[in-house]
N, C-alpha and C positions, 0 to 999 in steps of 0.2 A: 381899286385894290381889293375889296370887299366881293366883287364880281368873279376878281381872280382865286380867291380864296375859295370860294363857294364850287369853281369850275373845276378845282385841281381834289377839294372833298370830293366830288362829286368822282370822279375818276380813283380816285385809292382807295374808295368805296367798292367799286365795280370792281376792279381789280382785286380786292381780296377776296369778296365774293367769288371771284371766277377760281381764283387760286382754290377756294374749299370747295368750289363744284366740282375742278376735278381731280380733287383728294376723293372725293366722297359724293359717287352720280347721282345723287336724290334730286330728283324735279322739285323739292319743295326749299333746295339748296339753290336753286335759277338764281344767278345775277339779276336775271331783270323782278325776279320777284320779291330776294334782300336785298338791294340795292335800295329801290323803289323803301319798304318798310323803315332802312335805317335813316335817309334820307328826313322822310316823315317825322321819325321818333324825335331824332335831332331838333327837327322846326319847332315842334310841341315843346319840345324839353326847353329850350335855348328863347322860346319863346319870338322868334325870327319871322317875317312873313316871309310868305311866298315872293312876294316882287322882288325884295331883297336878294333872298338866293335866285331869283331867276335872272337876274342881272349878268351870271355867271353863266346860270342853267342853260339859258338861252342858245348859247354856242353849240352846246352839245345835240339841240332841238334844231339847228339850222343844217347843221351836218347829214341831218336823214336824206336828205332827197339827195345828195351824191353819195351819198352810203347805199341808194338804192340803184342807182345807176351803175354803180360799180359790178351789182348782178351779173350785167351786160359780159365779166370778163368769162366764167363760166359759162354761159351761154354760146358763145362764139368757139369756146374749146369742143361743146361737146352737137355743135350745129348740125351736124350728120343722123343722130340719136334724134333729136328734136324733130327735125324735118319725117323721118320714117313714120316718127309717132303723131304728127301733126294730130290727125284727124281724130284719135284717142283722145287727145291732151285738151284740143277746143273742147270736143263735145264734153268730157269729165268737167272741165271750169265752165263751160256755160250753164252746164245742172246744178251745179254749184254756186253756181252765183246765183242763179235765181232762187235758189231755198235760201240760199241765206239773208237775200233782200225780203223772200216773203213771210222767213221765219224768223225775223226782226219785227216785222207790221204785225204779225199776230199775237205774236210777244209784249208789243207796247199794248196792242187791247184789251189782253188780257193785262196788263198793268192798270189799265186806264189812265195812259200817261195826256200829256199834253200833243199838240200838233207838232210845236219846237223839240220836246224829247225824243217822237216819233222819227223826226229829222233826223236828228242828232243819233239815236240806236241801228238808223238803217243802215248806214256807211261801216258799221264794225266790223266788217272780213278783210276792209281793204286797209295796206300799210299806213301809218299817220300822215306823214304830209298829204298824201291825195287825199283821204278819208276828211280832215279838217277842211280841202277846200272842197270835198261835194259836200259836205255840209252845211257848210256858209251858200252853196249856190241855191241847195234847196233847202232855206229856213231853218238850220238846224246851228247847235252852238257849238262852234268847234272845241272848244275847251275841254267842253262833256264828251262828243264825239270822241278824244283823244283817250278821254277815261274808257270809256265803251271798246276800243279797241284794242288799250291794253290788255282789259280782262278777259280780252277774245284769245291774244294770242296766249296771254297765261294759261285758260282753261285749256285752248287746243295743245299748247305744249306738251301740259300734266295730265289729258285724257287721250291725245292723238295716239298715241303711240301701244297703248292699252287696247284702244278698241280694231285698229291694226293687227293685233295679236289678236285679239278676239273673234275677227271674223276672216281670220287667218291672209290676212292682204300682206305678201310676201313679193308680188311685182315691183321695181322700183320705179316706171313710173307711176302705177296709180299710186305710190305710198307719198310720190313728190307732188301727183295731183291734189291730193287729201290735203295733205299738212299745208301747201301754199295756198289754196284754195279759200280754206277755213281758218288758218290764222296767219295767214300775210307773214309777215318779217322777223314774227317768232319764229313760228312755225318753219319756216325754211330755215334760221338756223338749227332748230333741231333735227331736218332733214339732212342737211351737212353734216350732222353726228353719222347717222345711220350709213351711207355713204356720200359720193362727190355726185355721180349721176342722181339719185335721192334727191340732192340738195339743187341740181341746175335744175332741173324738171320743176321741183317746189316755186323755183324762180320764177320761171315764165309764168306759173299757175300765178303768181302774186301779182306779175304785173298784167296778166291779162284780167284778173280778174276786176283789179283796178278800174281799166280802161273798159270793162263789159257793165261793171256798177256805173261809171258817169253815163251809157247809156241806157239802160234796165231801171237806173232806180228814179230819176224823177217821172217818167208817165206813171209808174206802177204806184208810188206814191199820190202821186195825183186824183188817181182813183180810187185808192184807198182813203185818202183823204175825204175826199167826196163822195 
């Protein structure tokens, strides 16, 4: 009962959030960003742990990997677009992926984090369920991992789009290579803001990126490591 409780906050939460985003398009208004905070506030206040509400949470955590498959229905509409741009689209998410696996390892150095944190920071461009299991494959804690990746796509949400503007990137696929590339499952819902091609192109970028980190990031780690 107490799980159900937690799952149905959890959702009228979101939902009014979403409601005042879009009354009022402030990035700093993101559902996933008040949600997330009021969520928090609550557990502190109420004094509740985590396990407790996750009892509920949980459901909504399992939901991600056919919420990401779902992509798939977008893709298949716009399969003609995608195909032309093939060659575009790999090469932007392969350069991609690789800054962002090596600009993860340079970033824990200059941290001086741990080998386990190092793990756990590398996976951050790709969307949470895959990102927690490359995690757990190479040493990393998926828990953290999961933290690491939200504030990936938060930050990409709240600066994607700015520096877009900034160096005047006005193509819609490189704008869907960008945004899916660099923050996964945020990120391409904010490219679904901007347009529907925007947001399929963002797609694929998410999940090849995925699938380019399970192989890119353990030997590169590896060496880095040693």
């Amino acid at each position: 009962m107490t799980g159900l409780l937690f799952l149905m906050l959890t959702i009228g939460l979101y939902l009014l959030a979403k409601r005042a985003y879009k009354l009022h398009s402030k990035v700093y208004l993101s559902p996933l960003i008040i949600t997330p905070l009021l969520i928090v506030g609550i557990l502190l206040m109420t004094g509740i742990s985590y396990e407790s509400y996750n009892a509920g949470g949980k459901w909504l955590t399992n939901l991600l990997q056919p919420a990401t498959i779902a992509f798939a229905i977008p893709l298949h509409k716009n399969f003609k677009v995608l195909k032309k741009h093939a060659a575009e689209i790999a090469a932007g998410v392969l350069s991609g992926t690789i800054i962002a696996v090596i600009s993860s390892m340079l970033l824990a150095k200059w941290l001086h984090l741990s080998s386990d944190l190092v793990s756990s920071l590398v996976p951050r461009s790709v969307t949470t369920p895959i990102a927690m299991s490359i995690s757990q494959r190479i040493g990393g804690v998926p828990s953290i991992t999961a933290v690491f990746v939200i504030l990936t796509g938060i930050l990409g949400t709240m600066m994607g789009p700015s520096v877009l503007r900034l160096f005047r990137i006005d193509n819609e696929i490189a704008r869907g290579v960008s945004l899916g590339t660099a923050a996964h499952g945020t990120g391409t819902s904010k490219a679904f803001e901007l347009s529907s091609l925007t947001g399929t192109i963002s797609s694929i970028a998410m999940i090849l990126t995925a699938l380019l980190t399970i192989g890119i990031a353990p030997p590169l780690l590896a060496v880095f490591l040693h």
